[in-house]
N, C-alpha and C positions, 0 to 999 in steps of 0.2 A: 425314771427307768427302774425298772425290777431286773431280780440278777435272770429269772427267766430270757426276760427279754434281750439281756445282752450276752448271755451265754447263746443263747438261737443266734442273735445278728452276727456274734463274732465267730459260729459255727459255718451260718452260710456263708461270710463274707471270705472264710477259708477254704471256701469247696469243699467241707467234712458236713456229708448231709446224712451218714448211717448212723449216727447219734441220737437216742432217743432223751429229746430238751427235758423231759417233768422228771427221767431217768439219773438226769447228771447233774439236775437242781438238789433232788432230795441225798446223791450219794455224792459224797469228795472225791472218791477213790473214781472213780466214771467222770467226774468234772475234769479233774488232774488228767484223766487218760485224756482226754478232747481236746485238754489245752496243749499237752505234750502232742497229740498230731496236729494242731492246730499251727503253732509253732514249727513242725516240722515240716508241714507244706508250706505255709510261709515262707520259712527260710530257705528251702531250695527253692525259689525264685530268684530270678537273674542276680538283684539288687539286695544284698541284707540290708547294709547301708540305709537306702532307700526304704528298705521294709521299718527298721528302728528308726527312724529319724522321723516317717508318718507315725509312728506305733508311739511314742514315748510323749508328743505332744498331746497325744489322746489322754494317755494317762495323765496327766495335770489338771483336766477336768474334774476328774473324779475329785468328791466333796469330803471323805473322810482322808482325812490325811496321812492314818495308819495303811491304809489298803494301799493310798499314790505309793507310799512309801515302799511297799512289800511288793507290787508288781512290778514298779522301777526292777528292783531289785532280780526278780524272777529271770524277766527279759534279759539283763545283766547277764545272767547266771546262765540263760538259756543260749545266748550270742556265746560265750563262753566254752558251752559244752560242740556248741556244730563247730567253733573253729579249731577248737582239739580234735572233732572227727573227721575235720577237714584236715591232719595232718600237723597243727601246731603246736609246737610243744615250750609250754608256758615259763617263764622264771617264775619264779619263789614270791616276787612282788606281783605279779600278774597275779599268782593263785592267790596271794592273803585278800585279793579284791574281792574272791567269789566266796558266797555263804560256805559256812558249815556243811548245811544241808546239800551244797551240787559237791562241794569235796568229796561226799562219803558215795551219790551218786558215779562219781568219776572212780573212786577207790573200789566199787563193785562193779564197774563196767567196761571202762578203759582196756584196752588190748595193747596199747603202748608201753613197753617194759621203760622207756623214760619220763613216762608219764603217772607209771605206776612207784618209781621210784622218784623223781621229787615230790609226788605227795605223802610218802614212805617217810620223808626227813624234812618236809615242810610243812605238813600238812596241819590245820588247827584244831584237829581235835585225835586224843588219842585214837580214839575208834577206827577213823578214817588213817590216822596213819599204818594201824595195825592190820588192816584188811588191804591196804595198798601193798604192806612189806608182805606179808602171807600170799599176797597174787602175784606180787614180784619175784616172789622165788620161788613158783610153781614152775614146773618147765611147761607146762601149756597154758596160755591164758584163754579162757574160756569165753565167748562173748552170749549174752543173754540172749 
């Protein structure tokens, strides 16, 4: 398999068919958006559950062991972020689970003022705590 080929299958198998495949091969930034709607149609489907539990055995396939390891991870990150938009608001040991990188996504996007404040004072990376406390004591939080 070529990444063409499994960026197209796992585009159509999502229902996201306005995506141009040679477009999101040659760019990250067009890959990431496809996976990030990819992922969000996915998951508002009846079953997350269901959705990770088919999704996670696929990735064990996969032959380099760095990449198994980083998309485990993503999904992780991704289940993550919809159940904080679905309202749940994480402990301090839930978040040290989620990368660096979904922290500082949640520290620029989150609309939760409890959500913007335990990553304010747990959060593991400066950056991400300093843009959490700077939204937390905005009187508006702004959603992108």
């Amino acid at each position: 398999m070529t990444l063409r080929s499994d960026v197209a299958e796992l585009l159509t198998g999502a229902g996201v068919l306005d995506v141009d495949i040679d477009e999101a091969v040659a760019d990250e930034h067009v890959r990431s958006s496809a996976y990030r709607r990819v992922v969000s149609a996915t998951a508002s489907a009846r079953n997350r559950d269901q959705w990770s539990a088919g999704l996670l055995p696929e990735i064990d396939r996969l032959k380099a062991e760095g990449n198994r390891d980083f998309i485990r991870r993503r999904v992780q990150d991704w289940l993550f972020f919809l159940s904080i938009k679905d309202g749940h608001v994480p402990t301090s040991a839930e978040l040290l689970k989620v990368s660096a990188w979904m922290q500082r996504v949640l520290a620029e996007g989150a609309t939760s003022s409890a959500v913007l404040a335990l990553l304010a004072e747990s959060g593991s990376g400066r950056k991400s705590r300093n843009i959490a406390r700077n939204r937390a004591g905005s009187r508006e939080l702004r959603t992108r």
